[in-house]
N, C-alpha and C positions, 0 to 999 in steps of 0.2 A: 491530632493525627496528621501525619504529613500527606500535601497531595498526592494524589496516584495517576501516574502517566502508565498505560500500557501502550504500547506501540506493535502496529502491525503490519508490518510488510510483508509482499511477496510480488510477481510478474504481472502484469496483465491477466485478467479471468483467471487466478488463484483464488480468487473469493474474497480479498482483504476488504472490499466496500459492505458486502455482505456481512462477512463474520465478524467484524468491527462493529456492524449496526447492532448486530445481537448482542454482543458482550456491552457492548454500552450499554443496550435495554435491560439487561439481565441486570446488571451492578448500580444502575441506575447515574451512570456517568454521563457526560457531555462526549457528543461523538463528535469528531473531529475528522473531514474527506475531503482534503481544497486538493484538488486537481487540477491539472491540462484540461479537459474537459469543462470542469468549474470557470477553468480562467477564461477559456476559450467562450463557452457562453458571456461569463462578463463582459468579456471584449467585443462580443458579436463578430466572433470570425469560426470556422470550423476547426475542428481537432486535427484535421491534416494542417491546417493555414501555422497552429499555433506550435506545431511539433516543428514542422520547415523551420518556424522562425526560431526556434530553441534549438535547431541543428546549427543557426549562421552565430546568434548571440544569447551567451551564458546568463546575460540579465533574463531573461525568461524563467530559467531554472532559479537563479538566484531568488528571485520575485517571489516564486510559486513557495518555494522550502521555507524562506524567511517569514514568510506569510501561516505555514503549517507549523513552526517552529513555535511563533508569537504565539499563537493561540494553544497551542498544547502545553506552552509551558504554564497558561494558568492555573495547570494542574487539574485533577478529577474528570480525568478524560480518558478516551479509546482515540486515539489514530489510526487512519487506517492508510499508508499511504507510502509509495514505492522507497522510499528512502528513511521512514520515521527510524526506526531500529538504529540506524548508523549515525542517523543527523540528532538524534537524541539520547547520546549513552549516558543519561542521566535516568532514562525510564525506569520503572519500576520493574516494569516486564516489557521485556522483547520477544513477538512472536516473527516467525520467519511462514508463511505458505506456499506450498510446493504442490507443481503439478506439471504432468509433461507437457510437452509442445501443443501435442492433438487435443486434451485434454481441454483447456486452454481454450485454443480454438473453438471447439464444441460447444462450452460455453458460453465467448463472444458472439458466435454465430446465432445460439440460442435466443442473446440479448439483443441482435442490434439486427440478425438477419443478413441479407446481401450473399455476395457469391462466398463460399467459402475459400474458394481455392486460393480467390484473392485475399481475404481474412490471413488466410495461414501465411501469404506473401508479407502481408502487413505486419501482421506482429511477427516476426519472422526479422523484418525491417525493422521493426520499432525497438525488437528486442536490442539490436546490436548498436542502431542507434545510441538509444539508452545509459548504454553500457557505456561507452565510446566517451560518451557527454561526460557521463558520474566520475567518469576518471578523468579526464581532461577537467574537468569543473574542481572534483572534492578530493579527485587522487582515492576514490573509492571503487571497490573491484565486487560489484552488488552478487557476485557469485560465491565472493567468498561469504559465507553467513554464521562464522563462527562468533560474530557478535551476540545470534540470537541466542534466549535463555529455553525457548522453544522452538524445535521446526513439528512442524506437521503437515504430512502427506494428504493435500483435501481430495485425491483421488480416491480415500479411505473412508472416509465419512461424510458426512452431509455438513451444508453452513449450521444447522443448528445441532449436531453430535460434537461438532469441531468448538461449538462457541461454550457449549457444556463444558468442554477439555481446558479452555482457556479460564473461565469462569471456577474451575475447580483450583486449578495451578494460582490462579489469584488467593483463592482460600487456605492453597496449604503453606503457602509463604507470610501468611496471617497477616495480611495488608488491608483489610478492610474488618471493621467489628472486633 
């Protein structure tokens, strides 16, 4: 059987750390999450310190993808992670996660707390950042998401109704048993 890469992107607080964890548990795959976040702890600096420094120089992004890219391509994996779908069209499955702006937020806020208003300022920030980078870096437009084989609305369902959705789409493309 050939390895199985599923990839899952989507924004900030879409849910992809989440529903990535579940579909790996579900399929019994190696789950895959290196992040800004991730790097930023390794580095022992904050996640504002390491985004600044991925706004002035592209080796931050490069670093972080190259690094999500190694490891997922060993195959029998879930990624979960803002760029997998487009940095890897070799996946098996491409899922896209969507959810509005407030949504989002709500979420974030959920997880980490702090003022909201600023929350919404931030990712708000981050989003366009983001954007701004992936195309100056990859010449990638993370809005277009016709690469994905799946989008799904997680303002619809729950991480684990959504991880069920994904887990199924795996079964009916008969990629696993």
């Amino acid at each position: 059987m050939e390895p199985i890469i599923i990839a899952i992107s989507g924004k900030s607080g879409c849910g992809n750390t989440t529903v990535s964890r579940l579909v790996a548990e579900a399929l019994g795959l190696k789950f895959i999450n290196y992040t800004f976040r991730a790097l930023a702890a390794e580095k022992g600096l904050a996640l504002a310190d390491i985004l600044e420094k991925a706004d002035k120089d592209p080796a931050w992004d490069r670093l972080l993808d190259a690094r999500q890219i190694e490891l997922a391509r060993q195959g029998n994996c879930v990624i979960g992670s803002r760029l997998a779908m487009w940095l890897l069209p070799e996946a098996t499955l491409k899922v896209y996660l969507k959810a509005s702006q407030s949504a989002r937020v709500d979420r974030i806020h959920q997880r980490e707390g702090g003022d909201k208003e600023a929350l919404a300022r931030f990712t708000a920030e981050r989003d366009a950042r983001d954007q701004k980078r992936y195309k100056e870096i990859y010449n990638l437009d993370t809005d277009d998401i016709s690469p994905a084989h799946l989008v799904i609305d997680t303002e619809r369902w729950t991480p684990k109704q959504i991880s069920h959705i994904i887990v199924s789409a795996v079964g009916e493309i008969d990629m696993i048993l």
